[in-house]
Every structure is written in C-alpha cells, then in structure tokens.
N, CA, C and O of each residue as an XYZ file, in Angstrom:
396
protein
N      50.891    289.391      2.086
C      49.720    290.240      2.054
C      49.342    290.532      3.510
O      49.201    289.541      4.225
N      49.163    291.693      4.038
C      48.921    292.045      5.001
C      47.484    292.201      5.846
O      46.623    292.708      5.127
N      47.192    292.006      6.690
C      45.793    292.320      7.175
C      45.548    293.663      7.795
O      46.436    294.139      8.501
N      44.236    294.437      7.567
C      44.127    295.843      8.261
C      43.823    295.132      9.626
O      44.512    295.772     10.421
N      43.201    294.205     10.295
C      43.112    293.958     11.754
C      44.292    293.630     12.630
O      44.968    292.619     12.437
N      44.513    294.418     13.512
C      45.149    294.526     14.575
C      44.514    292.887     15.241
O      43.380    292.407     15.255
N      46.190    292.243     15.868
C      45.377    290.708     16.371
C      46.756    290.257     17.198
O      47.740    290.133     16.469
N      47.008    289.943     18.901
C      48.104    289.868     18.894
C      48.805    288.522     18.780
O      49.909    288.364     19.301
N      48.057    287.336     17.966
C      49.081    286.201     17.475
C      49.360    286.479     16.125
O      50.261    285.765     15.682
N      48.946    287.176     15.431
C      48.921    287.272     13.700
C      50.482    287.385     13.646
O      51.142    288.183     14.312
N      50.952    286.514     12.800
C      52.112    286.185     11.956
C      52.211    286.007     10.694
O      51.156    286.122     10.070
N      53.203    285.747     10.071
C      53.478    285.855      8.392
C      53.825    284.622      8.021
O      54.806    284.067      8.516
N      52.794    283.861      6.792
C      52.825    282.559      7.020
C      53.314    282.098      5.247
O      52.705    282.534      4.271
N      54.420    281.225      5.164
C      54.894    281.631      3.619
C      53.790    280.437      3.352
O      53.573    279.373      3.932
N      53.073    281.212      1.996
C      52.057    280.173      1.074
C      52.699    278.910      0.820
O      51.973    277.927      0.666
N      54.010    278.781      0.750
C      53.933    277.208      0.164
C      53.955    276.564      1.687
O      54.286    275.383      1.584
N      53.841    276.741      2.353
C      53.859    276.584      4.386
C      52.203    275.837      4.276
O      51.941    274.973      5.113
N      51.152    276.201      3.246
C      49.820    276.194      3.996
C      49.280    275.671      2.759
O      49.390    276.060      1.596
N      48.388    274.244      3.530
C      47.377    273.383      2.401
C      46.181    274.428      2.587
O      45.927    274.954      3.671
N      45.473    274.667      1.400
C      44.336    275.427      0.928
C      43.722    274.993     -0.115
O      44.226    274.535     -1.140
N      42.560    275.145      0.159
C      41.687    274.938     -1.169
C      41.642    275.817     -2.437
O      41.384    277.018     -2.350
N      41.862    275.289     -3.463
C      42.210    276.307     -4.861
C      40.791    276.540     -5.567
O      40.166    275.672     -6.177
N      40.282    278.252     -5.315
C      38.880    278.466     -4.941
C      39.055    279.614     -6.066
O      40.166    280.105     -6.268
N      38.210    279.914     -6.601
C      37.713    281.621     -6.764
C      38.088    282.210     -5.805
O      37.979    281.648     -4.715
N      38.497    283.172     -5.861
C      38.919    284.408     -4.702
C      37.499    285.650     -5.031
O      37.169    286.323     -4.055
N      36.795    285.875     -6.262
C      35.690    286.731     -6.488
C      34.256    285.992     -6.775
O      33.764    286.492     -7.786
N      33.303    284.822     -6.141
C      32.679    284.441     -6.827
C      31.728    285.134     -7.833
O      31.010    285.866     -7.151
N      31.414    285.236     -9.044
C      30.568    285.911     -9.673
C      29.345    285.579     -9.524
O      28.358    286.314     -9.549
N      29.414    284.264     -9.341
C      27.686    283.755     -8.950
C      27.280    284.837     -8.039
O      26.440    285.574     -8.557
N      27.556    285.099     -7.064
C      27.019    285.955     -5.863
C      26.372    287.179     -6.260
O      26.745    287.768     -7.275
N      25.214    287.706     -5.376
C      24.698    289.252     -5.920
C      26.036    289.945     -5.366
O      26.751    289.419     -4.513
N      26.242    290.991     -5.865
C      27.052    292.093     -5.914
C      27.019    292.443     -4.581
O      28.125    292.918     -4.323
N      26.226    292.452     -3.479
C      26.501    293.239     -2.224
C      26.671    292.150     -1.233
O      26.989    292.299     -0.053
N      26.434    291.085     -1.823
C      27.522    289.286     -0.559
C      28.787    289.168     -1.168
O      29.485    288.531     -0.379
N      29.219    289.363     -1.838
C      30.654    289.405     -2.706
C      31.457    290.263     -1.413
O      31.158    291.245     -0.734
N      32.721    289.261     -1.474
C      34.025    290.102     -0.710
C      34.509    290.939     -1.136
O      35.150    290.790     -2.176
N      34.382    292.545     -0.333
C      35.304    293.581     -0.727
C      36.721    293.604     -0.368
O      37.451    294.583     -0.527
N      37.013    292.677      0.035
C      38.347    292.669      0.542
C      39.161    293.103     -0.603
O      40.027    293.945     -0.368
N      39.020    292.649     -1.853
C      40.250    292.840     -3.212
C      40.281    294.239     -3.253
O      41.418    294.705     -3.330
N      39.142    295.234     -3.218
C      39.243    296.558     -3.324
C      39.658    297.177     -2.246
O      40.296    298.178     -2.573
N      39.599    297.062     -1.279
C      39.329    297.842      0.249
C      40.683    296.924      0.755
O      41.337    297.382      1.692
N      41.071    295.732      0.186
C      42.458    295.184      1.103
C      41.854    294.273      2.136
O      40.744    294.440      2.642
N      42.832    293.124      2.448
C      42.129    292.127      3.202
C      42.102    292.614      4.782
O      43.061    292.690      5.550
N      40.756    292.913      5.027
C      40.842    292.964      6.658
C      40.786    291.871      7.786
O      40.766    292.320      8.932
N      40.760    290.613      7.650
C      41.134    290.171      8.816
C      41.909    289.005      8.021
O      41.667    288.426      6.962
N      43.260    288.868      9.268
C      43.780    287.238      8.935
C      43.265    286.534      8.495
O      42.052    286.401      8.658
N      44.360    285.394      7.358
C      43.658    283.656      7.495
C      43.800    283.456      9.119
O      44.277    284.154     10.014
N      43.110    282.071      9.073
C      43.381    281.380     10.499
C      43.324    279.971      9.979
O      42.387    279.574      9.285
N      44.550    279.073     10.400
C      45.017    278.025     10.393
C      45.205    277.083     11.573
O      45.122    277.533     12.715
N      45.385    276.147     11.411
C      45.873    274.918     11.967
C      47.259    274.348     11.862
O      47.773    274.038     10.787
N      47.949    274.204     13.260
C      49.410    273.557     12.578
C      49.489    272.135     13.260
O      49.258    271.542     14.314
N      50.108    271.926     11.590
C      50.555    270.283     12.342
C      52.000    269.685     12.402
O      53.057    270.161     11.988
N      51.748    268.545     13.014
C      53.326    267.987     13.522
C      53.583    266.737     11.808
O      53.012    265.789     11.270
N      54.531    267.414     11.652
C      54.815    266.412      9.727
C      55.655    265.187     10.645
O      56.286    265.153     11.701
N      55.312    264.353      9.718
C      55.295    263.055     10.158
C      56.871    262.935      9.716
O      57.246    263.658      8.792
N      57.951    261.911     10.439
C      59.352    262.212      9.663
C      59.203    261.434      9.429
O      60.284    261.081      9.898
N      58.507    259.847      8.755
C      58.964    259.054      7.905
C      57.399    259.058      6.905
O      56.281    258.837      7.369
N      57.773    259.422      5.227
C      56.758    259.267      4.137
C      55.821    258.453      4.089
O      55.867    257.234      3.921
N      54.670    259.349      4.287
C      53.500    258.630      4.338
C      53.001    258.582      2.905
O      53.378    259.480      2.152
N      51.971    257.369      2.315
C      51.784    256.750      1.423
C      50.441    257.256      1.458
O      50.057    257.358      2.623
N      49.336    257.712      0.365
C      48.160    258.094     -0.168
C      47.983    256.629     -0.748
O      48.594    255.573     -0.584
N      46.433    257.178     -1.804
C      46.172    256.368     -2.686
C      47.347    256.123     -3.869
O      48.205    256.882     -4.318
N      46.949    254.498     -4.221
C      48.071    253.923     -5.084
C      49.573    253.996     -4.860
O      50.448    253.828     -5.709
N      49.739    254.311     -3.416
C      51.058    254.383     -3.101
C      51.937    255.724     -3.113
O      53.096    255.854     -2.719
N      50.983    256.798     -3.733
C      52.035    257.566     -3.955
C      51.719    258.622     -2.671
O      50.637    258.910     -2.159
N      53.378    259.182     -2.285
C      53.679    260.203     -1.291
C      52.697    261.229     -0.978
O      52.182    261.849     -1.908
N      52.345    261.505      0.371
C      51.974    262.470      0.712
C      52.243    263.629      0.967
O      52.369    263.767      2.184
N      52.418    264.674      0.337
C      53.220    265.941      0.496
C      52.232    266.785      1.792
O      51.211    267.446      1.602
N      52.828    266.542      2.934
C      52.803    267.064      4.109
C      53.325    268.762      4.612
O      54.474    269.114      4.878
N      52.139    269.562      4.626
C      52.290    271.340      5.224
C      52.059    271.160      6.462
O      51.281    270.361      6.985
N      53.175    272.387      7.224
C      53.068    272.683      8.243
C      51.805    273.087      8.701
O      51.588    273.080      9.913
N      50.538    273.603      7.535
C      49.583    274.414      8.412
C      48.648    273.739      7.388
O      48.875    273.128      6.343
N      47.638    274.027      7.979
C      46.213    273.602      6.979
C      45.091    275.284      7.348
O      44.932    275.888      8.409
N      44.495    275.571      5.877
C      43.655    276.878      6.503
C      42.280    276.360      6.921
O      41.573    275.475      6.439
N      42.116    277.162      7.940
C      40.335    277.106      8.208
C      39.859    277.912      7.585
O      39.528    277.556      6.454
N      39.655    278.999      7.880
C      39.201    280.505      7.282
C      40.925    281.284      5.980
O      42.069    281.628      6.274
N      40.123    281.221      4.571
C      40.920    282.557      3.960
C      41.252    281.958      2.811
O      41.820    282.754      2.063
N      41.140    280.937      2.381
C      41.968    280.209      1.127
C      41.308    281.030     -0.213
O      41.810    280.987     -1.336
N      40.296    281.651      0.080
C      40.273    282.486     -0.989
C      40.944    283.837     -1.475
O      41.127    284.419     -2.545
N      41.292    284.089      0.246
C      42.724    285.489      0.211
C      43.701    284.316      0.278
O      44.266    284.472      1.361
N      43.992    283.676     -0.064
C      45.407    282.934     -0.001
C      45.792    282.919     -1.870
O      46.880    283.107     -2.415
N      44.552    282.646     -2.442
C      44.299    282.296     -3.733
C      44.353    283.690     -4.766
O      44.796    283.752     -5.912
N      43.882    284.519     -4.124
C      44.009    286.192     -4.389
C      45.317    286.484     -4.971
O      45.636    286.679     -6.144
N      46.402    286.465     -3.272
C      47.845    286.860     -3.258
C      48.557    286.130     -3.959
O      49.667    286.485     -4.356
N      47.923    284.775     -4.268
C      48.971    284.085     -5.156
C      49.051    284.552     -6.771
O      50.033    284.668     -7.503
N      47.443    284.798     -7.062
C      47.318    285.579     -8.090
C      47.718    286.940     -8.654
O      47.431    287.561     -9.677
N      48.564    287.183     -7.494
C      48.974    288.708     -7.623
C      50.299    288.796     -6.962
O      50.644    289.935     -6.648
N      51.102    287.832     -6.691
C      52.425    287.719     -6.855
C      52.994    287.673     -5.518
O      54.217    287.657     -5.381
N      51.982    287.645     -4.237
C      52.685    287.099     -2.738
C      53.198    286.250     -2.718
O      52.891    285.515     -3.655
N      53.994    285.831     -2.019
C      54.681    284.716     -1.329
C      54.423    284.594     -0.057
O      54.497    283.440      0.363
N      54.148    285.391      0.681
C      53.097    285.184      2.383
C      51.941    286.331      2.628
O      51.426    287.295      2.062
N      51.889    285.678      3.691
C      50.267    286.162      4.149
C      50.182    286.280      5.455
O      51.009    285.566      6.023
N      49.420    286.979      6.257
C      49.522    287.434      7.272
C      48.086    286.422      7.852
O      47.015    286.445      7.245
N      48.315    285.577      9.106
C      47.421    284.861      9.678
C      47.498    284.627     11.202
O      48.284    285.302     11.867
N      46.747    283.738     11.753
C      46.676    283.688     13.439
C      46.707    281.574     13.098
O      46.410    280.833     12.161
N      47.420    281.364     14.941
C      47.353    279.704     14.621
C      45.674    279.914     15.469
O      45.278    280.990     15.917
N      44.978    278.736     15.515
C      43.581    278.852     15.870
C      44.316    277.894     16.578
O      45.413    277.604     16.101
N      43.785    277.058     18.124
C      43.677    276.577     18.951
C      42.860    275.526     18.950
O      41.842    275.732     19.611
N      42.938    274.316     18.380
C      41.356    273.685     18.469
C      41.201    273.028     19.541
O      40.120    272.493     19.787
C-alpha cells in the first residue's frame, strides 16, 4: 500500500516484517469528522517503525514458550497496516524512525 507523501527514507516494508497492534482500521465509536479518511482518499502519510536486532539464539516468553521475533515494531499506522491486510497487501510503504 502506498503513501501519497513524498518522504526521502520511505521504503516498502513486507507486513509479516512488522509487530502491530490488531486494531479497527475505521473506529465507529468516533464522530464522523475525527474518523480517518485515509480508506477513501488513500493513505497519506507512511507507517513509521522501529527496527530491531533479532536475537540468534530463541528467546523464551511466558510458560516457556518461543518468542516470535520481527524485524520492525510500528509506532505510528497499525491501523493502515490492519486496513491493507484486510484488503489483500502484503507491504506497505513506511520510514525507520530514529529513536
């Protein structure tokens, strides 16, 4: 899924690449004019993420079981991440953020 903003780190980041929160992409709760137009009008700006260094030997969660480790974690967009998945992307257009 592409972004209308012009940005010069924005890259193409494959969804299974990026931990996100599994959100509404339209909340309905919201009045009608705080609601994201992005679904109609197209997403205008990048996600922006975080990348990390995956650990090479399996790290252990609760009760022992494996941690399935992504290259990126999102800050901003998991609701356009959640969108494109709903509509048949496989990547997404984002920036790495710097922290």
């Amino acid at each position: 899924m592409k972004a209308k903003t012009s940005h010069p780190k924005k890259q193409i980041f494959l969804i299974s690449d990026l931990k996100f929160t599994n959100k509404n992409p339209y909340p309905n709760t919201l009045d009608e004019d705080k609601r994201d137009t992005w679904m109609n009008d197209g997403m205008r700006d990048p996600i922006e993420v975080i990348k990390h260094t995956i650990s090479p030997t399996p790290r252990t969660g609760a009760n022992g079981n494996i941690y399935i480790e992504k290259q990126y974690s999102t800050i901003r967009g998991s609701s356009r991440i959640n969108y494109a998945l709903a509509n048949g992307y496989d990547a997404i257009e984002g920036i790495i953020i710097d922290d």
